[in-house]
N, CA and C of each residue as an Amber inpcrd file, in Angstrom:
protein
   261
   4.5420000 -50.3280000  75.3200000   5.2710000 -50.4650000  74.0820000
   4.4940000 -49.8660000  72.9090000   3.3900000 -50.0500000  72.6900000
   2.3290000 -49.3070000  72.0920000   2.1980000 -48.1780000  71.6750000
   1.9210000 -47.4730000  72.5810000   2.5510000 -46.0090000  73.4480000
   3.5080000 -45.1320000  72.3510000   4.5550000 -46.1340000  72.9500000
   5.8680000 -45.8850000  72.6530000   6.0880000 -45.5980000  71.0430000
   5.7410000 -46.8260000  70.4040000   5.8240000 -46.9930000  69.2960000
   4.8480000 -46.2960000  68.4170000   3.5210000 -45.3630000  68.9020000
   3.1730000 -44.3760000  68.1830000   3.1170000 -43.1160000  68.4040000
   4.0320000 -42.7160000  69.2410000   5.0870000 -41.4150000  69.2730000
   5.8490000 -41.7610000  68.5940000   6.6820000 -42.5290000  68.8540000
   7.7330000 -42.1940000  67.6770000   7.5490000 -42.4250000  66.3550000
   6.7580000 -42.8870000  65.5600000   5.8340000 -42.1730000  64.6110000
   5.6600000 -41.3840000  64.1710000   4.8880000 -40.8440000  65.3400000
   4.3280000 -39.4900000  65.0540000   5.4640000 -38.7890000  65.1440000
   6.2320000 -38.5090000  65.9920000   7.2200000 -37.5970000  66.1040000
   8.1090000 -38.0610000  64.4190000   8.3050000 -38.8410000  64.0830000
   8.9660000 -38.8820000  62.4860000   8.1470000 -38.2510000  61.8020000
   6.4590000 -38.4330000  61.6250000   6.0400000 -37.9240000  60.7580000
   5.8630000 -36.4150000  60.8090000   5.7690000 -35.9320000  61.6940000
   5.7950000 -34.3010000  62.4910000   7.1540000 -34.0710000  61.2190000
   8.4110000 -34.3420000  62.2910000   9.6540000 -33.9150000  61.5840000
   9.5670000 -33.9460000  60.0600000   8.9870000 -34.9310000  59.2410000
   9.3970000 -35.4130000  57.6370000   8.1020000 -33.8680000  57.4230000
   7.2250000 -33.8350000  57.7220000   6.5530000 -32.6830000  57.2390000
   7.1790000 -31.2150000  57.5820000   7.9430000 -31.2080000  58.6830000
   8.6310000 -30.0850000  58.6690000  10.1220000 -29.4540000  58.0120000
  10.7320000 -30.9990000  57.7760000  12.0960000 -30.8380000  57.5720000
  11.3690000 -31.0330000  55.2430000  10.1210000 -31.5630000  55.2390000
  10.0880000 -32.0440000  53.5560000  10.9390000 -32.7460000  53.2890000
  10.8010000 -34.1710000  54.1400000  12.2860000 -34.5800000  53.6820000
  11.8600000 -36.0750000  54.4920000  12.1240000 -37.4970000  53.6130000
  11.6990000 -38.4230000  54.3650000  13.1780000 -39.2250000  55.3280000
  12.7540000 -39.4260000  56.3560000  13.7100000 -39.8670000  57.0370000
  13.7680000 -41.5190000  57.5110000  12.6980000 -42.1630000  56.6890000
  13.1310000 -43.4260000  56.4770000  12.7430000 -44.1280000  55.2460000
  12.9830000 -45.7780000  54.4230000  12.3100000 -45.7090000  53.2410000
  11.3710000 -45.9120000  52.6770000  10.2040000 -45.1540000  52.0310000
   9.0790000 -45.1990000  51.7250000   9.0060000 -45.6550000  49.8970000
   7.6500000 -45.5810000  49.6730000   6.8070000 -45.9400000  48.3280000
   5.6250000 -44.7910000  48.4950000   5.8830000 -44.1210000  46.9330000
   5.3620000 -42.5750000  46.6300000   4.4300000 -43.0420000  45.2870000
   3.4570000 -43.1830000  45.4740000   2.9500000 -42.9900000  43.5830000
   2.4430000 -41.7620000  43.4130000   2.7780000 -41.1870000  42.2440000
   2.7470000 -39.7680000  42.2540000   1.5050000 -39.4760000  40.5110000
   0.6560000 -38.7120000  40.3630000  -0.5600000 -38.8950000  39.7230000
  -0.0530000 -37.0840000  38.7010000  -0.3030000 -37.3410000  37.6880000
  -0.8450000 -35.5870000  37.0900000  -2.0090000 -36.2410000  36.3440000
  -2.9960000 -35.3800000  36.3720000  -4.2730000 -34.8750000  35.3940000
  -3.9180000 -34.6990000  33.9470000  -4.3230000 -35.1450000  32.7530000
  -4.0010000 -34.4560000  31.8270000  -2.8680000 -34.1860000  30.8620000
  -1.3440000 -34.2130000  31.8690000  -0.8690000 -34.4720000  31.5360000
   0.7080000 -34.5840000  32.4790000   1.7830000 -34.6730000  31.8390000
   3.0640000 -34.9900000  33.1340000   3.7630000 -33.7240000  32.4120000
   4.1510000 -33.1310000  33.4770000   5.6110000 -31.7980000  33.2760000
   6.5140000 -33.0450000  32.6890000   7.0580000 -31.7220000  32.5200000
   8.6240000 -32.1420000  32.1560000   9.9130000 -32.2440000  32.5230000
   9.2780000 -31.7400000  34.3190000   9.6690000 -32.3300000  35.2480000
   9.3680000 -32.3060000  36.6700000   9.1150000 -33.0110000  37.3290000
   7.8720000 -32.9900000  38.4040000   8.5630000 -33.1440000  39.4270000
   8.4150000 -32.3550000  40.3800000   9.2500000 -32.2080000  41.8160000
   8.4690000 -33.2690000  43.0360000   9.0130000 -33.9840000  43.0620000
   9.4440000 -35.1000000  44.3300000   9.2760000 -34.9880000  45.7940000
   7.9710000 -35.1720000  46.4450000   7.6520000 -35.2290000  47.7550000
   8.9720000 -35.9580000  48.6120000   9.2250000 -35.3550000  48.9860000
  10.0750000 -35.6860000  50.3400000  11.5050000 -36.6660000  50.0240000
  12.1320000 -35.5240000  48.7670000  13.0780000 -36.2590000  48.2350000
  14.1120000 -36.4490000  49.7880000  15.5030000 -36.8370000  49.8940000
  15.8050000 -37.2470000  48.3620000  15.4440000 -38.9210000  47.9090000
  15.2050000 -38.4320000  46.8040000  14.5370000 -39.9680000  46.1990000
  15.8910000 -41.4650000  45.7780000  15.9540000 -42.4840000  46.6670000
  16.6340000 -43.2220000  46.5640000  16.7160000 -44.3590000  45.0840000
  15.1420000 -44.4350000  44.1160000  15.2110000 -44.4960000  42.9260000
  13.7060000 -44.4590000  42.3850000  13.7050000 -44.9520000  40.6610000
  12.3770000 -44.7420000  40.7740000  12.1160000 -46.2420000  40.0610000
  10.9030000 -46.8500000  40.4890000  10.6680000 -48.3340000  40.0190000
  10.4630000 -48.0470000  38.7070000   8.6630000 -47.0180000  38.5230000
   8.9140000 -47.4260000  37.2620000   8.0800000 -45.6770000  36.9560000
   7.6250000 -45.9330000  35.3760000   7.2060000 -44.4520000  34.7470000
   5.9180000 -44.9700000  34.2120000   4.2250000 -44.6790000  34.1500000
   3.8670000 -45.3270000  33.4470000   2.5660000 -44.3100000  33.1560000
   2.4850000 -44.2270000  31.6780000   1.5040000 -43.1410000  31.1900000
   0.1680000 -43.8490000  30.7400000  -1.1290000 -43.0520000  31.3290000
  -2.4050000 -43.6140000  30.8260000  -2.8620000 -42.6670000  29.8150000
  -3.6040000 -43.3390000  28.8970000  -4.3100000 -42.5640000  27.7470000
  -5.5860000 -42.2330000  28.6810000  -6.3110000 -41.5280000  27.8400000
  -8.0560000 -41.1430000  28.1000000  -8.5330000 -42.7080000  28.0510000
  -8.1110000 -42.9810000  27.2430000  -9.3630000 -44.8830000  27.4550000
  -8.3110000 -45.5580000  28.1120000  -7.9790000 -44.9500000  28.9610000
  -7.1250000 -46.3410000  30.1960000  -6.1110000 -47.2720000  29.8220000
  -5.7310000 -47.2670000  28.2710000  -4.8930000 -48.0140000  27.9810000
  -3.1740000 -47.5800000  28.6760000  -2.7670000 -48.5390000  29.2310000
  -0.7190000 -47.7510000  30.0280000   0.4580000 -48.3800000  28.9440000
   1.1060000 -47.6080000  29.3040000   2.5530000 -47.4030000  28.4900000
   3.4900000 -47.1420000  29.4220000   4.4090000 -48.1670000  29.4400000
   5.2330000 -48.0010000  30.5620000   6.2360000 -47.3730000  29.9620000
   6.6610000 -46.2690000  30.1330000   7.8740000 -45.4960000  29.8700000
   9.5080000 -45.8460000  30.3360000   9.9660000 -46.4860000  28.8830000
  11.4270000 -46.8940000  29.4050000  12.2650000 -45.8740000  30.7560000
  13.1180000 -46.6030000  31.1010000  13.9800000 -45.5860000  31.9790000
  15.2460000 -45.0150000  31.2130000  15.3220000 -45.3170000  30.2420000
  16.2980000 -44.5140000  29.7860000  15.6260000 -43.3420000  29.2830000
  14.5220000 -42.8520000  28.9750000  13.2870000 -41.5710000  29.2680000
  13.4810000 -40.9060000  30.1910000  13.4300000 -41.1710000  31.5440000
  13.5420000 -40.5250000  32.6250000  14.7490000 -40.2210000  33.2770000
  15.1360000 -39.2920000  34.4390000  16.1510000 -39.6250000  35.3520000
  15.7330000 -38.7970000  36.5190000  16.4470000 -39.2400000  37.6610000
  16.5310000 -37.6360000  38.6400000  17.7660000 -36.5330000  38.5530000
  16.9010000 -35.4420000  38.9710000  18.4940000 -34.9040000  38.8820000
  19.3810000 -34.6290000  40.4110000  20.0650000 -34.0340000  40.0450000
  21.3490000 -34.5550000  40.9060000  20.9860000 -34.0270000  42.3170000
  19.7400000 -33.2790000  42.8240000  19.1090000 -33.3890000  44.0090000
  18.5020000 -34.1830000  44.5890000  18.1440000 -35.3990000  43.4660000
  17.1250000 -36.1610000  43.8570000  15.7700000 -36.2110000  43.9080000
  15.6660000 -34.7760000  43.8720000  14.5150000 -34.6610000  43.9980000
  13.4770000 -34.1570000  43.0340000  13.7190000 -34.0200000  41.8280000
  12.5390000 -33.6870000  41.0830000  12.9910000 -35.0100000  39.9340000
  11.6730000 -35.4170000  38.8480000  11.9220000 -36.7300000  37.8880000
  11.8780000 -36.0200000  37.1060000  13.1390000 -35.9280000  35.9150000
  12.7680000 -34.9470000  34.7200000  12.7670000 -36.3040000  33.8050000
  12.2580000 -35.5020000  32.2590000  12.0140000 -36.4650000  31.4320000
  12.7760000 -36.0400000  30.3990000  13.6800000 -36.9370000  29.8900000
  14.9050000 -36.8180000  28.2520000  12.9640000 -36.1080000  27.1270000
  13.1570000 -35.9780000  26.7260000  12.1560000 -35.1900000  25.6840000
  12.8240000 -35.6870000  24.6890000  14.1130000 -35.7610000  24.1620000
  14.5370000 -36.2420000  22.9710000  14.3810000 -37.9470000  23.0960000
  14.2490000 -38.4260000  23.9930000  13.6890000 -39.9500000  23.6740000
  12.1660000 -39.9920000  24.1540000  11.5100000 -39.1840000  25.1230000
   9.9070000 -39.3610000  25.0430000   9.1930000 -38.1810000  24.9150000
   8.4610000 -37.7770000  23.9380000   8.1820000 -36.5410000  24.2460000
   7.3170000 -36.4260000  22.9820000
């Protein structure tokens, strides 16, 4: 059973790296340096939602970025950001 159960695994994770595309549901935290695009394309969309948005200063202080700031677009797969409400 063992066995079993890490082939098929592996064989999902094989496929999700080949197809870029996740085929069951996961948790992604996703990092930029410096600073965030303005809109950042999405590992192994399509993305079913996003919890949350949250920006660090240089001294570590976070700011959680409303969601009416953000959305996906209609692929799912990249997070763009409204600029006229955060920006």
């Amino acid at each position: 059973d063992t066995l079993i159960t890490e082939l098929i695994a592996s064989a999902r994770q094989y496929a999700e790296d080949y197809l870029r595309r996740s085929l069951i549901t996961q948790r992604w935290k996703l990092s930029f340096d410096d600073y965030a695009p303005d809109d950042a394309a999405l590992p192994r969309g399509p993305v079913q939602g996003i919890v949350s948005v949250t920006a660090y200063a240089r001294d570590d202080s976070a700011t959680l970025i409303p969601p009416s700031s953000y959305y996906l677009n209609a692929a799912k797969d990249a997070l763009l950001f409204d600029t006229t409400v955060y920006g």
